[in-house]
C-alpha positions as CSV (number, residue, x, y, z in Angstrom):
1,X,0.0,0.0,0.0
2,X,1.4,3.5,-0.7
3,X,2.2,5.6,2.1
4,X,0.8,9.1,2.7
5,X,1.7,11.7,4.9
6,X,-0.6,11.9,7.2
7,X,-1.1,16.2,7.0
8,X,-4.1,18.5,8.6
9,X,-6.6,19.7,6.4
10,X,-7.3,22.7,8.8
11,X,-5.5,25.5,7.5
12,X,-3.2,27.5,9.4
13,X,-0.7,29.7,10.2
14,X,2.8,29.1,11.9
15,X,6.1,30.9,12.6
16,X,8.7,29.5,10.1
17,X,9.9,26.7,12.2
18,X,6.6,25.4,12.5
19,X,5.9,25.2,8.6
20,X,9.9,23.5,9.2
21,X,8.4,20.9,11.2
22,X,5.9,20.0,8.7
23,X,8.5,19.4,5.9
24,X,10.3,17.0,8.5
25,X,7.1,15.0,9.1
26,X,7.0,14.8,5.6
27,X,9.9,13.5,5.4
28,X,10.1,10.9,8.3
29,X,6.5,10.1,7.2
30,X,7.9,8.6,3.8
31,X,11.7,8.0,4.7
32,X,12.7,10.6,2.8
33,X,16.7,10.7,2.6
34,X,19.3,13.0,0.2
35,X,15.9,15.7,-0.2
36,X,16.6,18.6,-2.8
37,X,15.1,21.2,-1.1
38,X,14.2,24.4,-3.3
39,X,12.1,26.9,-1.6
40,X,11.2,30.2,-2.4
41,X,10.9,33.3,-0.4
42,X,9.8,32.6,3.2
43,X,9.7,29.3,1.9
44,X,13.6,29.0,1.3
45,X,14.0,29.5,5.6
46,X,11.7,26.9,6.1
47,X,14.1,24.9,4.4
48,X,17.3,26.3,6.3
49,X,15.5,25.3,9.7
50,X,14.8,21.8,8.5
51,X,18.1,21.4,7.7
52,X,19.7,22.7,10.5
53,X,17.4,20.2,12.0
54,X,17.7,17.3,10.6
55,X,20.7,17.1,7.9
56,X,20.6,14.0,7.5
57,X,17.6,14.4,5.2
58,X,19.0,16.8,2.9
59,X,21.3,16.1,0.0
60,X,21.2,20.6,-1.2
61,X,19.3,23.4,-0.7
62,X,18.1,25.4,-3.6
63,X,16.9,29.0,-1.8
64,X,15.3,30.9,-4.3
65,X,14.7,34.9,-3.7
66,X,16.1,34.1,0.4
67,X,15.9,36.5,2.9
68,X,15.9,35.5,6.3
69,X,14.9,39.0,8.0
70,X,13.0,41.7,6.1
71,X,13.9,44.7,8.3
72,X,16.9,46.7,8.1
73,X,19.0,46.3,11.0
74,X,22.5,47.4,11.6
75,X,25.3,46.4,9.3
76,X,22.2,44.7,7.2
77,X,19.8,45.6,4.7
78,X,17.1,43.8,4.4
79,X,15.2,46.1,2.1
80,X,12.7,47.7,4.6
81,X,12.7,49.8,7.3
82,X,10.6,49.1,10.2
83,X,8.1,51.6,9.7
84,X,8.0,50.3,6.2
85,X,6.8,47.5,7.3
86,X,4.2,48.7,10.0
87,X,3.1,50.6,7.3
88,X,2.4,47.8,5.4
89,X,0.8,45.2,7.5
90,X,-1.4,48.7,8.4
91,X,-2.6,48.9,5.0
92,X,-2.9,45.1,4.4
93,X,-5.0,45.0,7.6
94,X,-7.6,48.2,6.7
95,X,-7.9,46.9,3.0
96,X,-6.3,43.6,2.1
97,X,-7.9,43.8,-1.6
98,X,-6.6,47.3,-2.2
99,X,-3.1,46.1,-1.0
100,X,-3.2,43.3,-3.0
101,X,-3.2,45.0,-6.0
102,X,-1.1,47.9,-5.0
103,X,1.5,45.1,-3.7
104,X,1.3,42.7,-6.7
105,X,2.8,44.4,-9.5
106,X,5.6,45.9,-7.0
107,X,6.6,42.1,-6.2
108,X,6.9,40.6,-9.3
109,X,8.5,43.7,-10.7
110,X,8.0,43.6,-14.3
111,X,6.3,46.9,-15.7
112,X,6.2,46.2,-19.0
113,X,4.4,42.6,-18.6
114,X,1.4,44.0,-16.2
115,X,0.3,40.6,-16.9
116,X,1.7,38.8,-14.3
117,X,1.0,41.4,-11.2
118,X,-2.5,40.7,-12.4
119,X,-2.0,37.3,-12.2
120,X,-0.5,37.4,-8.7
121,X,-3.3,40.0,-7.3
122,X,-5.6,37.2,-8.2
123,X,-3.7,34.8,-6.2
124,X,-3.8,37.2,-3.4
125,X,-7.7,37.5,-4.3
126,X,-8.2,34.2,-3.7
127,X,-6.6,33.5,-0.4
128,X,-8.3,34.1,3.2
129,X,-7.7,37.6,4.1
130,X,-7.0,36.4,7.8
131,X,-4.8,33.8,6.5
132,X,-3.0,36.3,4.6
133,X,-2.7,38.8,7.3
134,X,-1.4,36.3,9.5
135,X,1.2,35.1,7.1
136,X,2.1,38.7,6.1
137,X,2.8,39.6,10.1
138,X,5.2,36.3,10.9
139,X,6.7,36.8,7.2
140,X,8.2,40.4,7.5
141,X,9.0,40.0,11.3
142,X,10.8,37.4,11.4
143,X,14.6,37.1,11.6
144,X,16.5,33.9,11.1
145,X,19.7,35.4,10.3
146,X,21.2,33.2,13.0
147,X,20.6,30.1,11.6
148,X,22.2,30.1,8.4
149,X,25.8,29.3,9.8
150,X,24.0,25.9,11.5
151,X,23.2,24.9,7.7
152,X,25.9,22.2,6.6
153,X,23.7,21.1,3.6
154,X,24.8,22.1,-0.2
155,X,23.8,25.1,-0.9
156,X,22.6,27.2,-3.9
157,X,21.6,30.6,-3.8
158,X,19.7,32.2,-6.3
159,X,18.8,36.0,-6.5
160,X,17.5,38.5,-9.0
161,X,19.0,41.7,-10.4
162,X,16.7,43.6,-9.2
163,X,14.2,42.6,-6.2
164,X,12.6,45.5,-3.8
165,X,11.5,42.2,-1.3
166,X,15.0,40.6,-0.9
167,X,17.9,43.2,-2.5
168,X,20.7,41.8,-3.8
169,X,22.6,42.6,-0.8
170,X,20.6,40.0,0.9
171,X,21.3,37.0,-1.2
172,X,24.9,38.2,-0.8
173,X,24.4,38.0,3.3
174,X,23.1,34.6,2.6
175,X,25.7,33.3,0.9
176,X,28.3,34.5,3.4
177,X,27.0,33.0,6.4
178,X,26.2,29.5,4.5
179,X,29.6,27.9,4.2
180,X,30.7,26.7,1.2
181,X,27.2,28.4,-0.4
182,X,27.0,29.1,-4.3
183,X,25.4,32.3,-5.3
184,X,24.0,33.1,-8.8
185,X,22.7,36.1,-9.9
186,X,19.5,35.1,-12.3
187,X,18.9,37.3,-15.7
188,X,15.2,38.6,-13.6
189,X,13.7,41.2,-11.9
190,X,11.0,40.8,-9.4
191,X,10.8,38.5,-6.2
192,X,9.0,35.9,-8.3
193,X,11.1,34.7,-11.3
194,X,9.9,31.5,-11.7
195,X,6.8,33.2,-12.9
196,X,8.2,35.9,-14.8
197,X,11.6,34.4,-16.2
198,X,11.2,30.3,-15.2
199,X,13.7,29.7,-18.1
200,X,16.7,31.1,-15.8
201,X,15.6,29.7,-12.3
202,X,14.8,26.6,-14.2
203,X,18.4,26.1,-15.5
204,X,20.5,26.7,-12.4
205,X,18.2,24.2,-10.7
206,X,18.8,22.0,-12.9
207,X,22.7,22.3,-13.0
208,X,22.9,22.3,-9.6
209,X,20.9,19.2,-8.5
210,X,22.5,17.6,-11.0
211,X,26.3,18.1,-9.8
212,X,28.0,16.6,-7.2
213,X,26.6,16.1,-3.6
């Protein structure tokens, strides 16, 4: 008989290392060993903390658009400052629709392809305004900085040119405090590339799952 992993229906909303213990139930669930990992966004710190967990299970981690905290702080930029971001979860809290399409077209940042912030408003459209509030609070205000030295899994960074949710400067940060992590710098703009350029996401994927562990 084929094993499932036994996962709650209920939806909800966790801090990071919650959402981390998930993916390691998963993985104990169906004896997962050597995982390729690729997360994007929050999801790429999820990863980190399953890791640094359990590395046993992992074989690399593919951290797409990473940033582990979202507020400046000294010596690091992390794109936003801290009334930014009160200023944000204000907005998304009075009018979650209006934010959502104010929000979407900044995020996947490509102007000329209005397209795909349409597309990602509807996604936003479509999700549970309390869910999203939720998620949007323990998103921007977390900070898991510290645990990227505890990773000892392959690593692969990938970051945009251009991305006004996780700078270059933070991929950079990343890669230094992952030792022995590779960091590419992906032909794209926007926080979402595997929407608006999968071509070059897709391609340094592939190349680095397929190299050495």
């Amino acid at each position: 008989m084929e094993r499932r992993p036994r996962i709650a229906a209920a939806p909800r909303i966790a801090a990071p290392q919650i959402a981390a213990d998930d993916v390691l139930r998963i993985c104990r669930e169906l004896e997962l060993r050597q995982v390729i990992f690729v997360g994007h966004s929050v999801s790429a710190m999820m990863g980190v903390l399953a890791a640094v967990r359990e590395p046993e299970r992992f074989g690399k981690l593919i951290l797409l658009c990473p940033s582990p905290r979202y507020v400046d702080d000294a010596g690091y930029r992390g794109g936003f400052s801290q009334a930014d971001i009160d200023e944000l979860l204000e907005s998304l809290d009075s009018n979650y629709l209006g934010w959502s399409a104010t929000m979407a077209p900044v995020i996947m940042g490509t102007p000329g392809r209005p397209e795909l912030g349409e597309e990602l408003a509807n996604s936003f459209c479509r999700t549970d305004p309390d869910i999203a509030r939720s998620f949007a609070r323990v998103t921007f205000l977390s900070d898991n900085r510290a645990d990227l030295a505890r990773v000892t899994t392959a690593t692969l960074v990938l970051q945009c040119s251009r991305d006004v949710i996780a700078p270059p400067e933070v991929g950079e940060y990343v890669r230094a405090q992952i030792l022995g992590a590779v960091l590419v710098t992906l032909p794209a703009t926007g926080h979402c590339p595997q929407l608006s350029a999968p071509e070059a996401p897709l391609a340094a994927i592939a190349s680095f799952a397929a190299g050495p562990r």
